[in-house]
Every structure is written in C-alpha cells, then in structure tokens.
N, C-alpha and C positions, 0 to 999 in steps of 0.2 A: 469601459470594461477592459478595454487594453491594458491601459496604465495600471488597471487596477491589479491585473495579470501579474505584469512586470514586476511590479512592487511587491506584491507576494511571493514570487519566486528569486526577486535580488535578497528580501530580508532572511528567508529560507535557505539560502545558499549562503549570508553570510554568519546566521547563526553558527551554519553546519561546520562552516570552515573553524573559527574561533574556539569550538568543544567539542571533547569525543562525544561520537551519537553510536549508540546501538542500536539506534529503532527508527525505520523511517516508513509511516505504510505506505503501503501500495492500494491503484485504482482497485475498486470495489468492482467485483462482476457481478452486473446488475441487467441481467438478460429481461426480464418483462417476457419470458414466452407464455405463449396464452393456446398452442394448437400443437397436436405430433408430427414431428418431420421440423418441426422450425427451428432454424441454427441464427444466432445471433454471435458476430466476429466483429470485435474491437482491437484498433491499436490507438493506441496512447502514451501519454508524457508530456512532460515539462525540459526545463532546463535541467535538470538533476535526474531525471530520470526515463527509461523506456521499458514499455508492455504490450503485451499484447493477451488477449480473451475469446476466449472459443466458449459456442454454450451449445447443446442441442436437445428437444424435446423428445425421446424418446418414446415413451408413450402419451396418450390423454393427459395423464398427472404428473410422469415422473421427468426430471430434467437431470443433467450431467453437463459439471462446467470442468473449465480448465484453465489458470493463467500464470504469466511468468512473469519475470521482468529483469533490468537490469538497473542498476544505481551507480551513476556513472560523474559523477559532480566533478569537475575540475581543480585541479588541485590551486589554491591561492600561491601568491609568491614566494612566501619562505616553506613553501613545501607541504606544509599542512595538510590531508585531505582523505580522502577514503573510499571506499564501493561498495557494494554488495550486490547478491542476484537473489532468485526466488523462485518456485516453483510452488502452486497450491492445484489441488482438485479436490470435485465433493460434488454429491445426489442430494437432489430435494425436491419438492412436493410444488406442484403451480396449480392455481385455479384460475379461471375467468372468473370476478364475482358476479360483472355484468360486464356490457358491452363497453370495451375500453380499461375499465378497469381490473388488475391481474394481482394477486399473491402471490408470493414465492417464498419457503424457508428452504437453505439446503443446510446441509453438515460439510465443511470444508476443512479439509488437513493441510498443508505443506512445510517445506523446508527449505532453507538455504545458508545462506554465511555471510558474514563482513568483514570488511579490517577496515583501519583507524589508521592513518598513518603521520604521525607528528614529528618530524626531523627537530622543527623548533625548540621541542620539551628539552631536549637532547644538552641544550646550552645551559640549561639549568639544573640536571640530573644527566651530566655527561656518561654515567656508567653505564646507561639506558640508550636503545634506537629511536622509542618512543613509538612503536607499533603497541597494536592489541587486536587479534579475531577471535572469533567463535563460531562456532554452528548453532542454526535458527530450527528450532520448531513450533506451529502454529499449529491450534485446533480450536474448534469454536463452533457457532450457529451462524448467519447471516439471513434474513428474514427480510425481505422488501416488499413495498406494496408501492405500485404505480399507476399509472393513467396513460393512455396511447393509443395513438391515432396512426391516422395516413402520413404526417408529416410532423410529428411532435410528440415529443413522452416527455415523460417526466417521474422521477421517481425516490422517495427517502427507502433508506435500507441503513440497518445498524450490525454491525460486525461484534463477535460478544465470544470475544477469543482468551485463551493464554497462550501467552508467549513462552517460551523456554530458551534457557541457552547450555552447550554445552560444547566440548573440545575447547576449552578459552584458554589463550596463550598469548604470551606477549610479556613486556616490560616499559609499558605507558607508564610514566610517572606523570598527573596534571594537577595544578594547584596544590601540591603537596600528598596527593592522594595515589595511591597504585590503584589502577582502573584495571588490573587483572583479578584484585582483591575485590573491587570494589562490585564487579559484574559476578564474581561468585553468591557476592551478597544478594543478588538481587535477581538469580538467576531464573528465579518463576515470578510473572507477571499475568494481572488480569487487565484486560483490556473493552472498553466499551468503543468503540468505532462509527457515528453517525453519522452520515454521509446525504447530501442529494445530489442527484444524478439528472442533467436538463440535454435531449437532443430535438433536432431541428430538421429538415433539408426536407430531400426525397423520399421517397418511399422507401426505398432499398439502403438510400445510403443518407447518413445526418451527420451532423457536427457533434458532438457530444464534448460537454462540460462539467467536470464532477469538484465538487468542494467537500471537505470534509478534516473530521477531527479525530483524534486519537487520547483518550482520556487511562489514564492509567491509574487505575484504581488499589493499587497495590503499594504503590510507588507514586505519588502526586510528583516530585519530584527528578523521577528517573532521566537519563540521560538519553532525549527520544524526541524528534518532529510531533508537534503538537497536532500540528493544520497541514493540508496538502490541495494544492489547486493541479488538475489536470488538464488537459486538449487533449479529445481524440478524431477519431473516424468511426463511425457505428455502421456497419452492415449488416442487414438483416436478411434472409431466406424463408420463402415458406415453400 
C-alpha cells in the first residue's frame, strides 16, 4: 500500500509540474454523523497538498461542515509550478438507517484561487512571464452513505458540483495556446466527484484514507487532477 502511495502521488506531482492545472480536488468531508452533539475533525494530505475538516451534528437530522485547504506542490527545477487554497462550507440532512449504517446529503458552496506559474514557457514566448490565476467558485450536492463501528468505517460519497472561474489574468503562452483564453473558454464546468472514504484505529481517533476521482463532464478534456489519493487523522466526538 505504500509503494502504491508513493507512485500515485510521484505520477500526480509530475503530471502537475509538466501542464498548467486549474483544477485539483480536494478531500471529501465525509463526517458519517449518526447522533446531536457529535463533531467529526479531520486533517489530511498528500505530498501536494494540506486540509483540514470540521463537521458537527446539530440537531437529530441536521449536520454543518466546514473545510479548507492549501495546494502547495513544489516547484520542479526549471521553475515550473504553482498553488492554490480553498475554503467550502454547507448543511445537510443525516439519518441512522440502522445500527451502523448512516446517510448524509448536504448542499456545500466555497471559494478560493490559483496560479500557474511557468518561467520555462518564457524561452519560447519571451514576450510573456508565463503565469496564469483565477478565482474559484464551487456549488454542488454531496451525498454519502457509510458503515461505522467502534474502530472502522468506511464510506462512498459522490460530490456533483460546478466549478466556476473568474478574475483570470495572466499571459501563459503553452503549446502554442494562451491559457488566459483558453480558461475564459471553459470557464463553467460540471463536475462528478466519487470518492471512498476507509478509517481504522481507536475510537476517538483513526487513520483515514480517501481515493477518489474527478470526472468532468463538460470538458472530458479540461486542464484538471483526474484522481487524488489522501492520508489523514480522523477524530471523532460525541
């Protein structure tokens, strides 16, 4: 499972380096709360990235989440590289259906930014720096259903967003293309999101490992992280 770790976060890092990316997701908040009063707090990330998830059960039914993050990938040697942050919150609905088993849809909104930044392009379109940002906005469903115990859960949940971009600025010239143009083009996207969510440990506190995809349905093509492998910490409250 290591290796297999590694390998998805080297090939992921070296996609990211080599093309501008506008789209990279982030872990899924995926609370499984089943009782009122119970807060579920996750931090996570990879080599490319860090987050953190706040979730708490308000009443009987109704839950409220909250998560950030930062995208922080290192820049390769001739300069290439890029970042971005994020901010999401959103309410939604939990049931116990039975003992163990929980539902959850909520409505989640957020926003944040990125930039691109390619020195390299620069030698081939010296006119140009080779940057490109934007401002993000996301709106969407997210809908999970899981299984959860004293020391293990596990849970699918599909994210079923659009994406938006706007403030975008810059003078990216890559492969012959203006990626300032080219992000005007394609500045609303619909997005499918399916994920599963596996944790482990103690009662209070688990390992938590999430896989997941990013399907763009507007844009098969778009300039965006396909797949995302995560590591976190899960803590749970009741």
């Amino acid at each position: 499972m290591k290796r297999i770790y590694l390998f998805t976060i080297l090939m992921i890092s070296l996609i990211s380096a080599c093309n501008p990316k506008f789209y990279t997701p982030n872990t899924q908040n995926v609370p499984l709360l089943s009782t009122k009063g119970e807060m579920n707090l996750t931090l996570s990330g990879n080599g490319n990235q860090v987050e953190f998830q706040g979730a708490n059960a308000i009443t009987n039914n109704i839950g409220i989440k909250a998560n950030g993050g930062l995208f922080i990938p290192p820049d390769i040697d001739n300069g290439n590289g890029g970042s971005g942050k994020f901010l999401e919150a959103g309410i939604g609905y939990y049931k116990e259906l039975s003992p163990g088993w929980v539902f959850e849809t909520y409505g989640i909104a957020g926003f944040g930014s990125f930039e691109n930044h390619l020195p390299a392009s620069a030698t081939t379109t010296p006119v140009t720096v080779g940057d490109v940002s934007a401002n993000i906005f996301r709106i969407g469903l997210q809908p999970n259903i899981g299984y959860k115990s004293k020391f293990f859960s596990a849970a699918l949940s599909t994210r079923i967003a659009n994406l938006s971009y706007n403030n975008i600025e810059g003078d990216l010239i890559f492969d012959g293309e203006d990626q300032v143009e080219y992000l005007e083009e394609n500045k609303s996207n619909i997005l499918i999101e399916p994920a599963l969510t596996i944790r482990g440990g103690l009662e209070k506190l688990k390992l938590e490992l999430q896989f997941g995809f990013s399907f763009n349905t507007s844009n098969k093509n778009f300039s965006q992280d396909n797949a995302y492998l995560t590591l976190g910490l899960n803590f749970n409250f009741k």
